[in-house]
N, C-alpha and C positions, 0 to 999 in steps of 0.2 A: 564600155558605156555604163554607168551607174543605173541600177535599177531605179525603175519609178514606185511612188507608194501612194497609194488609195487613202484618202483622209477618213478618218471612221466617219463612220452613218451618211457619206456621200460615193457617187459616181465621179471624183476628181483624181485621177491622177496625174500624179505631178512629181518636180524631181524633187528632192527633200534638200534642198536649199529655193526659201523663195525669195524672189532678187527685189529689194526695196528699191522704190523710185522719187523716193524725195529729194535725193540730188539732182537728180535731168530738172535740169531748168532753173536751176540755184547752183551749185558749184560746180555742174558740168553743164557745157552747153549744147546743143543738138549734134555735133560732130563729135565731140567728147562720148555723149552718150549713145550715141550709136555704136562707137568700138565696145562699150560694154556691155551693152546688151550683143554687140554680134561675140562679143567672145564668151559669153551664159550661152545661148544657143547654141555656140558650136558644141560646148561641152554638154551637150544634152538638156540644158535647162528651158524649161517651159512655162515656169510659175513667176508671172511681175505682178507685184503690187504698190499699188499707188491711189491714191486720193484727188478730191476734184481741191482743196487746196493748198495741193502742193504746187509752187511754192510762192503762194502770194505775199509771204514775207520778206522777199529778196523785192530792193527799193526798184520800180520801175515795173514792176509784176505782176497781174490781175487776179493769180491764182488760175487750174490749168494748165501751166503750163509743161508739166511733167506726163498727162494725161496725152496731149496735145503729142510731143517730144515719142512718146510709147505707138501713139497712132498711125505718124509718119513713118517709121521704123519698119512698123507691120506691114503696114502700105507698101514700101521700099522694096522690102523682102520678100511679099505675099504670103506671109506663115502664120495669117491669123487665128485658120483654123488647125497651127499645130500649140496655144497659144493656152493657157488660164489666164486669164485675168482677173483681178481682183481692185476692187476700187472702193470708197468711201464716199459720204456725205456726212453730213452735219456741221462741219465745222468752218465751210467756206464763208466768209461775210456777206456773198452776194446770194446763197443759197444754206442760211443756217438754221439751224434745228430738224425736228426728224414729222413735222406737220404731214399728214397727207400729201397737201397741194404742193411741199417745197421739195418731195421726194420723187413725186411727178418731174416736176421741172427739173431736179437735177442731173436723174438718171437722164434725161435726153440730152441737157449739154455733156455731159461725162462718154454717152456714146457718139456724140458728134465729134469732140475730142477725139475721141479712142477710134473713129473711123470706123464702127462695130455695130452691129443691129443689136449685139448683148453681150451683157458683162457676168462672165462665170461664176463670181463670189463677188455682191455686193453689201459694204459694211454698213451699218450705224456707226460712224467714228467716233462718239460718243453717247453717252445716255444724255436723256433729254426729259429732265420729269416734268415737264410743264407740259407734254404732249402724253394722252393716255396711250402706255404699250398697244391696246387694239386698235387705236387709228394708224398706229407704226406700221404694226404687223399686218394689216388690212390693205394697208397704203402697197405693202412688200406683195402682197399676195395677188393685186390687180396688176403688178408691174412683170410679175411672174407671168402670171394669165397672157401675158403679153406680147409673151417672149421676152422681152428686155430684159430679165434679169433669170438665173437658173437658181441661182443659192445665194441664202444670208447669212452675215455673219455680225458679230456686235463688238467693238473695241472702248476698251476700258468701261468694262460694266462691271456691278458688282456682284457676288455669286447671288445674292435675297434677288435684284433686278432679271440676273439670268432664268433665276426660278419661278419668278412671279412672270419671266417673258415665258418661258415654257410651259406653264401650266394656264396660261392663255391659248395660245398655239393648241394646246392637244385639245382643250375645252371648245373653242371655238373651229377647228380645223383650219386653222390658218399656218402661213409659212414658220418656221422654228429656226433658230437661229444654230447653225452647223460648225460655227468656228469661232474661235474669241482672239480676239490680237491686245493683249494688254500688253506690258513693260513686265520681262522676265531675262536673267542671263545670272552669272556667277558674283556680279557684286549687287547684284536689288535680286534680293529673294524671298524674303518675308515676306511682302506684302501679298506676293502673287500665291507663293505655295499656301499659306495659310488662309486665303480667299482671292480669286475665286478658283485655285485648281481643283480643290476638293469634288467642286460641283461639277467643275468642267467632265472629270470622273465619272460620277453620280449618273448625268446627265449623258455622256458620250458626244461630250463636243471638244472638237479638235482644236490644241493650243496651237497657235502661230505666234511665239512674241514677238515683240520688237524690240529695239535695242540690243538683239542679241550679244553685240559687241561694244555693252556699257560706252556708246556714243565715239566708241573707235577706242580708248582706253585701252582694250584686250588684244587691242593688235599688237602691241607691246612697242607701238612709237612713241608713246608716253615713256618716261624712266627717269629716274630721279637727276635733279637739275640740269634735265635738259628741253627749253624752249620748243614746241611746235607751232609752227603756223598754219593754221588751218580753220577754218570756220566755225568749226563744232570744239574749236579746242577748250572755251570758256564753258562748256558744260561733264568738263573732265574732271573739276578741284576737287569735287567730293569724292573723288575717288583717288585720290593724290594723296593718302596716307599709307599707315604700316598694315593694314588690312590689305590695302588695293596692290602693293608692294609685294606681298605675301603671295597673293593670289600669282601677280604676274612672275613669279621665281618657280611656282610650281608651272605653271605653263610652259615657261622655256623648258622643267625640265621633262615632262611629257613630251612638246611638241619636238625635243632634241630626241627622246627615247624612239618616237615614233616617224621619225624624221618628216614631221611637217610642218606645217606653220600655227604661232599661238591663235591664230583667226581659226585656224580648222578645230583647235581643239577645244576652242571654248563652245565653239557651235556643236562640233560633239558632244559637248558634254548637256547641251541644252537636249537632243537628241535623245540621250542615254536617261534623261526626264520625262519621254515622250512626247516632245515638241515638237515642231519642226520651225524650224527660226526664220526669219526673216534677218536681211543682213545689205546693203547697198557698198556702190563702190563706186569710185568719183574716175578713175583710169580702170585701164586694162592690167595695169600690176595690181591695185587693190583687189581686182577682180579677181587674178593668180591667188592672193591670200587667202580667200572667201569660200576658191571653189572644192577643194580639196574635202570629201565626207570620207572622213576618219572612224573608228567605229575603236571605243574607247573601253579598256580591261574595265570588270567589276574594283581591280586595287588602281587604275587613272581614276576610276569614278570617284571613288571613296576619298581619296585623297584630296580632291577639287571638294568635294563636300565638306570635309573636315578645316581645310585651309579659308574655305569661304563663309563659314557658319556664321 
C-alpha cells in the first residue's frame, strides 16, 4: 500500500495522487464514475477534489453535478469518514464570487451535494478583488466555527494576493489559506514556478496543481498525426509542437526505463517539485495510468527539466 503524506502546516493526510472530479458528471456518468473512484480507493486513495461548478458546462447541466456524483458514491460505500474532501466556490453562476453571504450559501448546497456535515479543504477557486480579503477570510472563519468546513485553500491566486491574504489572516487571527491549486506540470511552468511557488515556499503552503497532465497531452495519446477523440482534445494544440514532441520522447524514454506509464512519470516528476498533483480519469484504465507513484532519479529529474525548459 503506498504511504500517506501529511500536507505541510495541516493535520491532512492523504495519498499523494489527488483524484480530480471534474469529469463525474461531464464525460463520465455516475456508473462510469463510480468504477473510478471504487478503483482510487481500492488502491489506497483517499483524496477527491472537486468544485460546486463542476460541470455546469456540459449542455443540460446546473453545475453540481460532480459534487452530487462524489456524495452518492460515499453514501453507497459508507467511507466518508475514511474520505478528504476537497471542494471549491466562486466560480458557479448560481453562487459566484467569494461575498460573505455567497460563501454562506454555497458551502451548504456543496454539503448537501456531498451528503457531509464538512468539507476537509475548502477552496477560493478563484480571486475575487471586488470583495475585500477580510470579508473572505472572516466569511471562512465563521464557516470553520461551524464545523462545516476544517481548512482553506486558494486556486489561481497570485503570490502579492497570497501575501496580502496571509498577512491578513496573522494580523487579524483569522483562517490562512493552507493549499494553492493553480495550473502547473512539465509543459506550463513559468508562470507557476516564477509566481506564485516562490511564496507558496516562503509561506509554507502546499502546491496541489492541476492540469498535472497538460489536459491529458502527457499521457502520450496525443502523437504526431494522429486524431483523438475526446472532449478535452481541442485544448491540447498548444502543446502539439517540437517542444511538447520533445518532452513526450523523453517520457516514453523514462517511463520505458522505469517500466511505467508516461501519466506516472510526469506526475512524478511534479512530485519531485514538491507538489502533489491533481489528475482525473474518465474509466478505470485511465485510472490504471494515473495511479502508479513512481519516485524519479535526480538524472530522470534533470532531464525532464532540461527537455521542458
Amino acid at each position: 500500500m503506498t504511504s500517506r503524506q501529511t500536507l505541510i502546516n495541516t493535520n491532512l493526510s492523504v495519498f499523494p495522487l489527488c483524484l480530480g472530479g471534474n469529469v463525474f458528471g461531464w464525460s463520465a456518468n455516475q456508473e462510469e464514475s463510480f468504477a473510478v473512484l471504487d478503483a482510487y480507493f481500492e488502491a489506497g486513495g483517499n483524496f477527491i477534489d472537486t468544485a460546486d461548478v463542476y460541470s455546469e458546462w456540459k449542455p443540460g447541466n446546473q453545475g453540481g453535478e460532480s459534487e452530487t456524483i462524489i456524495g452518492n458514491w460515499m453514501k453507497a460505500r459508507g467511507n466518508r469518514h475514511e474520505m478528504v474532501i476537497a471542494t471549491k466556490v466562486a466560480k458557479s453562476s448560481k453562487r459566484p464570487g467569494l461575498s460573505s453571504n455567497n460563501i454562506k450559501a454555497a458551502i451548504d448546497d456543496s454539503l448537501r451535494r456531498l451528503q457531509s456535515d464538512h468539507i476537509d479543504l475548502y477552496y477560493s477557486h478563484e480571486d475575487d478583488v471586488t470583495i475585500p480579503l477580510e470579508e473572505t477570510l472572516g466569511a471562512y472563519g465563521e464557516i470553520i466555527a461551524a464545523g462545516k468546513v476544517h481548512l482553506i485553500g486558494a486556486s489561481n491566486y497570485s503570490g502579492d494576493r497570497l501575501k496580502e491574504a496571509a498577512a491578513i489572516s496573522k494580523a487579524q487571527n483569522l483562517p490562512r489559506y493552507v493549499a494553492v491549486q493553480n495550473q502547473y506540470n512539465l509543459l506550463d511552468r513559468q508562470t507557476f514556478e516564477k509566481d506564485p511557488a516562490p511564496v507558496l515556499k516562503e509561506l509554507g503552503i502546499a502546491s496541489l496543481p492541476y492540469y498535472g497532465l497538460a489536459r491529458g497531452f502527457l499521457t502520450g495519446k496525443y502523437r504526431r498525426g494522429v486524431t483523438v477523440e475526446s472532449a478535452r482534445a481541442g485544448g491540447v494544440v498548444d502543446y502539439q509542437n517540437e517542444r511538447g514532441w520533445a518532452v513526450l520522447a523523453q517520457l516514453d524514454k523514462v517511463a520505458s526505463e522505469l517500466n511505467t506509464t508516461l501519466s506516472a512519470v510526469a506526475l512524478g516528476w511534479l512530485r519531485a517539485h514538491g507538489s502533489l498533483p491533481i489528475a482525473s480519469a474518465r474509466t478505470v484504465e485511465q485510472m490504471k495510468e494515473i495511479l502508479p507513484i513512481v519516485e524519479l532519479s535526480p538524472a530522470h529529474v534533470a532531464k525532464l527539466d532540461e527537455v521542458s525548459a
